[in-house]
Every structure is written in structure tokens, then in C-alpha cells.
C-alpha positions as CSV (number, residue, x, y, z in Angstrom):
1,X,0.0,0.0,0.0
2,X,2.6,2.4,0.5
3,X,4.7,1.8,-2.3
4,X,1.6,2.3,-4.6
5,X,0.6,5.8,-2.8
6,X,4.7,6.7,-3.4
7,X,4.0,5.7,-7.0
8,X,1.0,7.1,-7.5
9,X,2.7,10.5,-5.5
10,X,5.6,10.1,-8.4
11,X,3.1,10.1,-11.2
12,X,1.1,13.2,-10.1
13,X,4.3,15.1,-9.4
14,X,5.0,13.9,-13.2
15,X,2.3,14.8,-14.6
16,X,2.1,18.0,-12.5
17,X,5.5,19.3,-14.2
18,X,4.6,18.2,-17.6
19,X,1.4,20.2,-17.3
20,X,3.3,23.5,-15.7
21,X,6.0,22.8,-18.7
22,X,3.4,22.8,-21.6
23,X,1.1,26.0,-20.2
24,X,4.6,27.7,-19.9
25,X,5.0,27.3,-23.6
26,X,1.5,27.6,-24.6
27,X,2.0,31.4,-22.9
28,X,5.5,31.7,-24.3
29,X,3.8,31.4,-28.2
30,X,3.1,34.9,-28.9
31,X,3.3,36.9,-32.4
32,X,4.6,40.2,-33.3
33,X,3.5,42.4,-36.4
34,X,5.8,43.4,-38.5
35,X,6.4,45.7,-41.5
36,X,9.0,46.8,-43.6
37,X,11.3,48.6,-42.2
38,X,10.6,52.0,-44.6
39,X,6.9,52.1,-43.3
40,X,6.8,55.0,-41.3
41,X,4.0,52.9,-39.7
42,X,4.4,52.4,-35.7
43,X,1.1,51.3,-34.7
44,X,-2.8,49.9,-35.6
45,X,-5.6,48.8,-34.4
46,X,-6.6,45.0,-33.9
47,X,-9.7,45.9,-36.7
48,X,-6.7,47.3,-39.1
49,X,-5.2,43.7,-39.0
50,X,-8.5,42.4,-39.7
51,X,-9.5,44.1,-42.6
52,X,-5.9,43.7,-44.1
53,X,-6.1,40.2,-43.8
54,X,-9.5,40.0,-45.2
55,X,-8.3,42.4,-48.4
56,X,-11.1,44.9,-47.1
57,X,-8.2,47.3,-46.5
58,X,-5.3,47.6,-49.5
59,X,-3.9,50.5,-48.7
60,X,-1.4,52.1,-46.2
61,X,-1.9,55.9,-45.1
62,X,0.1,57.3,-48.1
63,X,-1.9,54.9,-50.7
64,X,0.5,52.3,-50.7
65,X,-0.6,48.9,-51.5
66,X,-0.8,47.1,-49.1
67,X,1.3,43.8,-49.1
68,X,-0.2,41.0,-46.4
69,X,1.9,37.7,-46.0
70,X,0.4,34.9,-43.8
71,X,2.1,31.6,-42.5
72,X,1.0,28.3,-44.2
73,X,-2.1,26.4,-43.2
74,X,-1.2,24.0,-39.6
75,X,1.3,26.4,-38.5
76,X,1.5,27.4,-34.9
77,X,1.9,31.2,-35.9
78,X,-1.2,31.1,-38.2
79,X,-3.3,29.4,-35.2
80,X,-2.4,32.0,-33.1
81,X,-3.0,34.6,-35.4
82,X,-6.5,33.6,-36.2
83,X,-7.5,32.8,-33.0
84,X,-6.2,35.7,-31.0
85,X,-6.4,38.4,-34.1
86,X,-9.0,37.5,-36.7
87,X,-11.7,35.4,-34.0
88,X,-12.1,32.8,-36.9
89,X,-11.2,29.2,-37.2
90,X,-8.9,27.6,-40.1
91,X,-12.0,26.6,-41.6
92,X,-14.1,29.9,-41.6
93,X,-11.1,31.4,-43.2
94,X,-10.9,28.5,-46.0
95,X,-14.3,28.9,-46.8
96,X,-13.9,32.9,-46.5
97,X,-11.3,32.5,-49.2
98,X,-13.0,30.7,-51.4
99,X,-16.3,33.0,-51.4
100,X,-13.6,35.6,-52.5
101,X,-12.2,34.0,-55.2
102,X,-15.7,33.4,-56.7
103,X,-17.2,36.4,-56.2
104,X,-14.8,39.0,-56.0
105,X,-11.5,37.4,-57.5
106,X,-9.6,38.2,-54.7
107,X,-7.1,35.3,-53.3
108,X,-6.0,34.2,-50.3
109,X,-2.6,36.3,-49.3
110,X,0.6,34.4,-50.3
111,X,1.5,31.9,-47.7
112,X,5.2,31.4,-46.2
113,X,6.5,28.9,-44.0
114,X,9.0,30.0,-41.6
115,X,9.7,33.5,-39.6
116,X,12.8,33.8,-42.0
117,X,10.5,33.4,-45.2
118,X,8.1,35.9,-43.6
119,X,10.9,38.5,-42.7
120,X,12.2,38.5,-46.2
121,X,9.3,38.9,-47.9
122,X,8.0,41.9,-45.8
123,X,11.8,43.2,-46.3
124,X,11.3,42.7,-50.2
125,X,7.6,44.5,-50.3
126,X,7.6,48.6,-48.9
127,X,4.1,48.0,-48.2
128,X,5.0,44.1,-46.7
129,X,3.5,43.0,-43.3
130,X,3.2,39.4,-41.8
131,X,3.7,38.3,-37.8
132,X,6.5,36.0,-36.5
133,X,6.8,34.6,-33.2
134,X,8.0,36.7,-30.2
135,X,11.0,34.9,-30.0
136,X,12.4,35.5,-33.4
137,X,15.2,38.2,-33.7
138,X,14.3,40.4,-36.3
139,X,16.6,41.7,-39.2
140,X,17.3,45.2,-40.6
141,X,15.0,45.3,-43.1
142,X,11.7,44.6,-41.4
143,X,10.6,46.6,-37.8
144,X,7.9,45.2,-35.4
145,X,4.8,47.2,-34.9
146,X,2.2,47.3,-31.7
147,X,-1.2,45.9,-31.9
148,X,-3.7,48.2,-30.1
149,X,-7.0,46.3,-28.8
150,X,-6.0,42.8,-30.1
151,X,-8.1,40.1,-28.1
152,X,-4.8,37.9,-26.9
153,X,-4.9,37.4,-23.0
């Protein structure tokens, strides 16, 4: 009997760290917006990001186009994104997309897989913007930008 409640103590403790271990990376898995580094941009609202995504905004205050990059389908940045920027799931946005293309001809933004293939992109466009994760060290040719009334905890 005591060897099993010494066991069972050895499990809990177990499963105890695992659990403070994963929540510690669930809250370390943030994004950050970023733009190229010409945009005199500092700043925008949560909506903003919203309607850039959704193409319902193309342009940047000095009638720039507007150049969105988002991370590919499955991604860990891209669920974060949607779920703490957009409020819509994978699927909503599939189906979103492909209203668009019917009815409107406008398709899905270009899709990259890694912070590095975001970065460059953004560095490549004047009017580029995309999010990496908080972690990533950013280059010279892009700059990070603040999210006002974005619905992440």
C-alpha cells in the first residue's frame, strides 16, 4: 500500500511538471506584427489587422498597397493569429477564401513557412506585413509594430 501511494505521489508530481512545462510554452507562443522597415508605420488597431487580412483594406496611409503575408495552413503562428487576431477558425477562413475567389477574384494572401520566409518577404515589399513569433530576432529590413485592442490574454 505504500509503495503504490509513493508511485501514484511520483506520477502526479510527473504529470504536475509536464502540465506547468506545456502551459509555460503555450503562454510563451506569442506573435509580433511586422512591416518593412521603410513604413513610417508604428502602430494599428486590432480591426486594421482584420481588414488587411480579409483584403477589405489595400492601402497604407500614403496609398501604398498594401502587401499581407500569412504563414502556411497547420502552422502554430497562423493558429495563433487567427484565434487571437482574426476570432475565426482555419476553416471559416478556408471557406472565406474561397467566397472571395468566386465572387470578388480576390485570393487568399501568399502563404510562407518560416519566420525567415516571412521576414524577407516583408523586407522585399515597402508595403509588406506578416507576424513572426516573439522569440524570433528580427533583421534590418523589417521593424515590429504594436497591436492596439488585439483580443490575446
Amino acid at each position: 500500500m505504500r509503495d503504490q501511494l509513493k508511485t501514484n505521489n511520483k506520477i502526479l508530481a510527473g504529470l504536475i511538471a509536464i502540465f506547468i512545462c506545456f502551459h509555460d510554452l503555450a503562454k510563451a507562443e506569442e506573435i509580433v506584427f511586422i512591416v518593412n522597415a521603410e513604413n513610417p508605420i508604428k502602430e494599428m488597431r486590432n480591426q486594421d489587422v482584420v481588414d488587411i487580412f480579409l483584403k477589405k483594406k489595400r492601402e497604407w496611409a500614403d496609398a501604398s498597397g498594401i502587401h499581407f503575408i500569412d504563414r502556411k495552413d497547420g502552422s502554430v503562428e497562423r493558429h495563433i493569429f487567427l484565434t487571437q487576431y482574426i476570432g475565426r477558425s482555419d476553416r471559416d477562413i478556408e471557406l472565406y477564401w474561397i467566397g472571395q475567389k468566386l465572387y470578388s477574384g480576390n485570393a487568399a494572401p501568399m502563404q510562407v513557412l518560416t519566420d525567415q520566409n516571412a521576414e524577407k518577404m516583408v523586407s522585399t515589399f515597402k508595403g509588406g506585413m506578416s507576424y513572426v513569433l516573439s522569440t524570433y530576432v528580427l533583421g534590418k529590413g523589417v521593424k515590429k509594430i504594436m497591436i492596439q485592442g488585439n483580443t490575446s490574454p
